[in-house]
C-alpha positions as CSV (number, residue, x, y, z in Angstrom):
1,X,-7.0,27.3,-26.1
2,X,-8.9,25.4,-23.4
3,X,-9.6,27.6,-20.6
4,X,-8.6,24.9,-18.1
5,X,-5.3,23.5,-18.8
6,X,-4.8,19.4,-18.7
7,X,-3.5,18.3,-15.4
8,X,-2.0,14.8,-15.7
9,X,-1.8,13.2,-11.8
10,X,0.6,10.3,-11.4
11,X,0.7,8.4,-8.2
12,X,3.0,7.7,-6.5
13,X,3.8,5.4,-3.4
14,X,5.5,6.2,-0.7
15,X,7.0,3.0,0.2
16,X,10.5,2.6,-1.0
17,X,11.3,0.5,-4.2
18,X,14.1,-1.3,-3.2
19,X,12.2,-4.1,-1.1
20,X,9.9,-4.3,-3.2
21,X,11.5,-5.4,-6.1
22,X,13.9,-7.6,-3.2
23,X,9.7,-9.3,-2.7
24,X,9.5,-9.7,-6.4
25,X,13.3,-11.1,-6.5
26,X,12.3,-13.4,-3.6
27,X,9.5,-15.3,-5.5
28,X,12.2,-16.0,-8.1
29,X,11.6,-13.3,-10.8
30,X,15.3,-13.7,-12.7
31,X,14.7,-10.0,-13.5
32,X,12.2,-7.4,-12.4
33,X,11.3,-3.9,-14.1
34,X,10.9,-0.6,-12.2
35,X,7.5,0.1,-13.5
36,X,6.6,-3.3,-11.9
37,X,7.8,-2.8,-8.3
38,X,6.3,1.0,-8.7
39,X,3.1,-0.9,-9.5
40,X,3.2,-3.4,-6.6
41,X,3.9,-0.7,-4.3
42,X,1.1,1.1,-4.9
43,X,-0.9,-2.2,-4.9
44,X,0.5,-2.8,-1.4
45,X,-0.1,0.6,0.2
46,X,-3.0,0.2,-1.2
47,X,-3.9,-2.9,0.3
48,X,-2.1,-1.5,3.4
49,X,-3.9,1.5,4.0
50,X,-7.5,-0.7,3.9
51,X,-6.1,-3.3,6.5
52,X,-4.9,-0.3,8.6
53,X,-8.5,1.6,8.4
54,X,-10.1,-2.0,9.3
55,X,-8.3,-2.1,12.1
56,X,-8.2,1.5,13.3
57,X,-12.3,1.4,13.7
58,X,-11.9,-2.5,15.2
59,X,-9.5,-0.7,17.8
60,X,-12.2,2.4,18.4
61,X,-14.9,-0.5,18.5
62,X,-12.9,-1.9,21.3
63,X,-12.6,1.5,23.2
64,X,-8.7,2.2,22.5
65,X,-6.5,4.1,20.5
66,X,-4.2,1.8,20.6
67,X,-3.9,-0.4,17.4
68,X,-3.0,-3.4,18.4
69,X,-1.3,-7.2,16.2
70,X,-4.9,-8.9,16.7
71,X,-6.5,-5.5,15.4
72,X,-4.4,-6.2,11.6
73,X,-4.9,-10.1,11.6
74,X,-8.6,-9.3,12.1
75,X,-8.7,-6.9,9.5
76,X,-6.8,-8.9,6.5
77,X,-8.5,-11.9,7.2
């Protein structure tokens, strides 16, 4: 036996699932499976969490700590 057991790491987002697979719905999916709207989660807290950093530094940049609307539309475009 290995010295080091196996460690298996699943991520998991935190945003809930339900809206999600409400966005999926919305674009007309008839029907929608749980591993996809886990997987656009992720993908979208992923996304998310980018756009937020962007702006963060955009808002330090600007001498506040304030994030402010024009900080996000600056930082996903």
């Amino acid at each position: 036996m290995s010295p080091h057991p196996l460690i298996i790491v699943i991520k998991m987002a935190r945003l809930p699932i339900a809206p999600i697979n409400r966005i999926i719905r919305n674009a007309r999916a008839e029907r929608v499976s749980e591993d996809a709207s886990a997987e656009l989660a992720m993908l979208l807290e992923e996304y998310g969490t980018k756009i937020a950093r962007k702006a963060v530094n955009l808002a330090r940049h600007a001498g506040r700590k304030t994030v402010k609307r024009e900080d996000i539309l600056i930082a996903a475009d």
